[in-house]
Every structure is written in structure tokens, then in C-alpha cells.
C-alpha positions as CSV (number, residue, x, y, z in Angstrom):
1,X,11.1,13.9,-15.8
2,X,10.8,14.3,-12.0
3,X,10.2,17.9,-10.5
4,X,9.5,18.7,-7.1
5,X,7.8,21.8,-5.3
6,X,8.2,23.4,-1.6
7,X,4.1,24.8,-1.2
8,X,3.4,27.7,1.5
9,X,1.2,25.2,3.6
10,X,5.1,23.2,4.3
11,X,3.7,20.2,1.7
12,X,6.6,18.4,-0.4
13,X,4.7,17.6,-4.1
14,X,6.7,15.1,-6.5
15,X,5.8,15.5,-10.3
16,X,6.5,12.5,-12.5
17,X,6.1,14.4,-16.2
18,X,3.6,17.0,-15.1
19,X,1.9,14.1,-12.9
20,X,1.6,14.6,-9.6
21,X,2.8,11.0,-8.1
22,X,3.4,11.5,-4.2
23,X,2.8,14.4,-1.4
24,X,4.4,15.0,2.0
25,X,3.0,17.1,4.9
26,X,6.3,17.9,6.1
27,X,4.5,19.2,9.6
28,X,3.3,15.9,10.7
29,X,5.6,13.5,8.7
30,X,2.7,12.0,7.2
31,X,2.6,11.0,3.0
32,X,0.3,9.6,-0.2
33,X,1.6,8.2,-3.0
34,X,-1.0,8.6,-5.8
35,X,0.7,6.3,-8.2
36,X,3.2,3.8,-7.6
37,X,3.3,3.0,-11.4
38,X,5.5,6.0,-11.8
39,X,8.4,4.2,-10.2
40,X,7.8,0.4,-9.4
41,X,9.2,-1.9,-11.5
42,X,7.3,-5.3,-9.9
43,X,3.6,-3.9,-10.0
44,X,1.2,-4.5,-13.0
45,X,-1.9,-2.6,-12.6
46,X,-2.4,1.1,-11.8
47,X,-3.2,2.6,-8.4
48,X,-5.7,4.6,-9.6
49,X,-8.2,1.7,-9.9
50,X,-8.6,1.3,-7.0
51,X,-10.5,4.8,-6.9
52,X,-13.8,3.2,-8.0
53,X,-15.9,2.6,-4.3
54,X,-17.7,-0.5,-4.9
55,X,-16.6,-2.1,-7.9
56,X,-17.1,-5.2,-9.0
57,X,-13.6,-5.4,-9.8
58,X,-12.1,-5.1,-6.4
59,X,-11.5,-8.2,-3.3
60,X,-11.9,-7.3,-0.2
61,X,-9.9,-8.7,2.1
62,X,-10.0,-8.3,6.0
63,X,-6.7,-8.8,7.5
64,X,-4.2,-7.8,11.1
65,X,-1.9,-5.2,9.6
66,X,1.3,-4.2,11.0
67,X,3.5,-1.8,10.5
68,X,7.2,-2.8,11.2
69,X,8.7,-1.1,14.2
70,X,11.1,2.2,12.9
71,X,14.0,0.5,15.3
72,X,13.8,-2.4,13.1
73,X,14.3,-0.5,9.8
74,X,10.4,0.4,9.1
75,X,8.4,3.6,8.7
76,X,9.7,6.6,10.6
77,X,5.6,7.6,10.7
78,X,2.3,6.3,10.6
79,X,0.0,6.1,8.0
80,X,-3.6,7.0,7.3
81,X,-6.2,4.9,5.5
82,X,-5.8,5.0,2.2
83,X,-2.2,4.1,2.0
84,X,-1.4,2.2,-1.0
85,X,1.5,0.4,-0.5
86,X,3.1,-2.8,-2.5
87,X,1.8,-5.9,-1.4
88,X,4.3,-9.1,-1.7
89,X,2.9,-12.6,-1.2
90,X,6.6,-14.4,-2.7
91,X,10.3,-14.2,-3.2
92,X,12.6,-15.7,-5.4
93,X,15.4,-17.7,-3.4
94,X,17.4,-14.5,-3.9
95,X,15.0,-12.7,-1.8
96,X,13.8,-10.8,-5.1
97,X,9.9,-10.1,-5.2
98,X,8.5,-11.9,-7.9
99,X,5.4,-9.4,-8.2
100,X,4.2,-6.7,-6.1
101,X,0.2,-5.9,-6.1
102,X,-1.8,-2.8,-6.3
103,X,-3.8,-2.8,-2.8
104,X,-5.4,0.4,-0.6
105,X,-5.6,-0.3,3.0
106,X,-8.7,0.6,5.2
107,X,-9.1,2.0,8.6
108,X,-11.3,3.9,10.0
109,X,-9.6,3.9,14.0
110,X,-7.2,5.6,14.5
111,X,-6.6,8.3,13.0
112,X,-3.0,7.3,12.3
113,X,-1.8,4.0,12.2
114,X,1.6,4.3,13.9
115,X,5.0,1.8,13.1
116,X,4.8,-1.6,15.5
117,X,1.1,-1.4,16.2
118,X,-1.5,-4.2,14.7
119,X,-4.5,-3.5,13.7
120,X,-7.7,-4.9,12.0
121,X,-7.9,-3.4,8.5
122,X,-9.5,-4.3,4.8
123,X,-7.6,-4.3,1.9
124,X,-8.4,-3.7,-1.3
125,X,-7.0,-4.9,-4.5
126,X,-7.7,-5.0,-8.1
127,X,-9.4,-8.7,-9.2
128,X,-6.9,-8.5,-12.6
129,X,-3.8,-8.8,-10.8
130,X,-4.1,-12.6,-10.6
131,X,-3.8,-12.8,-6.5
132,X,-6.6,-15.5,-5.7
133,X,-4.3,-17.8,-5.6
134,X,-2.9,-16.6,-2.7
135,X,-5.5,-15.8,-1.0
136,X,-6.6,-18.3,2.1
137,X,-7.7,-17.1,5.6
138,X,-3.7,-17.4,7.7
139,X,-2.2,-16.6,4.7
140,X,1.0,-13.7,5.6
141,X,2.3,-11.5,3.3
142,X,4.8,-8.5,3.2
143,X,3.9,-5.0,2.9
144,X,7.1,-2.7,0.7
145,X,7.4,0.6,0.2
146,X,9.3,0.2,-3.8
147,X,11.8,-2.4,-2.6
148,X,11.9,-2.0,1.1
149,X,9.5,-3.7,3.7
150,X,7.8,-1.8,6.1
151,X,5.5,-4.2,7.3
152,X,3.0,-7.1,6.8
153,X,0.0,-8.0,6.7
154,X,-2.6,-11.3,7.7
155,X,-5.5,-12.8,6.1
156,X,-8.6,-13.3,8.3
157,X,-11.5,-13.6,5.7
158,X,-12.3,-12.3,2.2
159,X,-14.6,-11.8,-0.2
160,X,-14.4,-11.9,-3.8
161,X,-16.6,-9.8,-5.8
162,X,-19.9,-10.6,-7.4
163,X,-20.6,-11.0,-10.6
């Protein structure tokens, strides 16, 4: 069951069964999805690992992000580090994602990362969602809001965690 609630500070709150799953600051346009689980058929591991600040579990990838230009169908706003968006590395030849993964993406300048601008950023993402394999320095991949791309992203380096 999905509710939604109007607060006095002008913030949009989406419940998924007494979860809260996403909030908009209606002011500045700006939004967090807290877990893309709730609605995202392609993704296999909960956001909400990602929470845990130096775990072993997590890759670290640094990579030139880019948000796709609003007059080419991306983002009408920027984002702020932290966004956890889906992360597509292949399509089926029906343009179908195969799988989408759990990654947060980290910034720390600007402020707001605004649509068309690159920027270096890391990305972290959960070591069980079977993505070493696509992981080499060059390497593009697409960056979806549910099913619709808003961006994409490119390797530069990495580092796996230690044991």
C-alpha cells in the first residue's frame, strides 16, 4: 500500500506499507529515494546496505559521472551525493536491462550536481551483486531512474575490498 503526505516544511514523503521509500523538497526540486527495492523489479540487493561506511562488503569505484541533459529527456534537477540510483552495465537486444545494481554516488563538490555536467565521483556498490565482472578501468555504463536513463557513468580505477 502506497500513501503519500504534504509536510508543513513543503516536503512530498512516499510510504510504501508504513515505510518511508522516497522524499521531495518541493522548494528546490531536489529528491532521495531510501529504497529502490520498494518498486524495482531488475535490482537484487537492498539499498540500505549500502549504509554501512567502510565495509568490507562494498567496491569502490572512481568514475566521470554525468547526468543526461533535461532537453534530452534526463533529470529536470540535480542531485546531491548520496543519490542511489540503478546502475545498468547490459541490455538485452530488446533494449531490456538485464539487471540493475544497488550503487550510492559520492561527491563532495558541488553541492548539487546539475543535468549535462561531468563530474569526478566514487561509487559505491554492494560486493554480492555479482558486478566484477564488469568492472575494468573505460568500462561505460547507464545510470536509470526505475526504467528510464538519466545518465551514465565511466570507470577510471577501483578497488575491491579487503578481506
Amino acid at each position: 500500500m502506497f500513501t503519500k503526505e504534504l509536510t508543513e516544511d513543503n516536503e512530498l514523503l512516499l510510504y510504501q506499507n508504513g515505510q518511508l521509500i522516497y522524499k521531495r523538497w518541493l522548494n528546490t526540486g531536489q529528491s532521495k529515494v531510501f529504497d529502490v527495492m520498494a518498486y524495482d523489479k531488475y535490482t537484487y540487493s537492498s539499498i540500505t546496505d549500502l549504509d554501512i561506511e567502510n565495509s568490507k562488503h562494498l567496491i569502490k569505484v572512481n568514475a566521470v559521472f554525468r547526468l543526461t541533459p533535461t532537453k534530452e529527456g534526463g533529470r529536470k534537477s540535480g542531485i546531491i551525493s548520496g543519490y542511489r540510483p540503478n546502475h545498468v552495465f547490459e541490455y538485452r537486444e530488446n533494449g531490456e536491462m538485464v539487471e540493475a545494481f544497488m550503487g550510492d554516488i559520492q561527491f563532495d563538490h558541488p553541492k548539487v550536481l546539475e543535468p549535462g555536467v561531468a563530474q569526478m565521483v566514487v561509487v559505491r556498490f554492494l560486493l554480492a551483486q555479482r558486478i566484477e565482472r564488469f568492472l575494468e578501468p573505460g568500462r561505460e555504463w547507464f545510470i536509470h531512474e526505475a526504467p528510464t536513463k538519466v545518465g551514465t557513468a565511466r570507470i577510471i580505477d577501483f578497488q575491491l575490498p579487503r578481506s
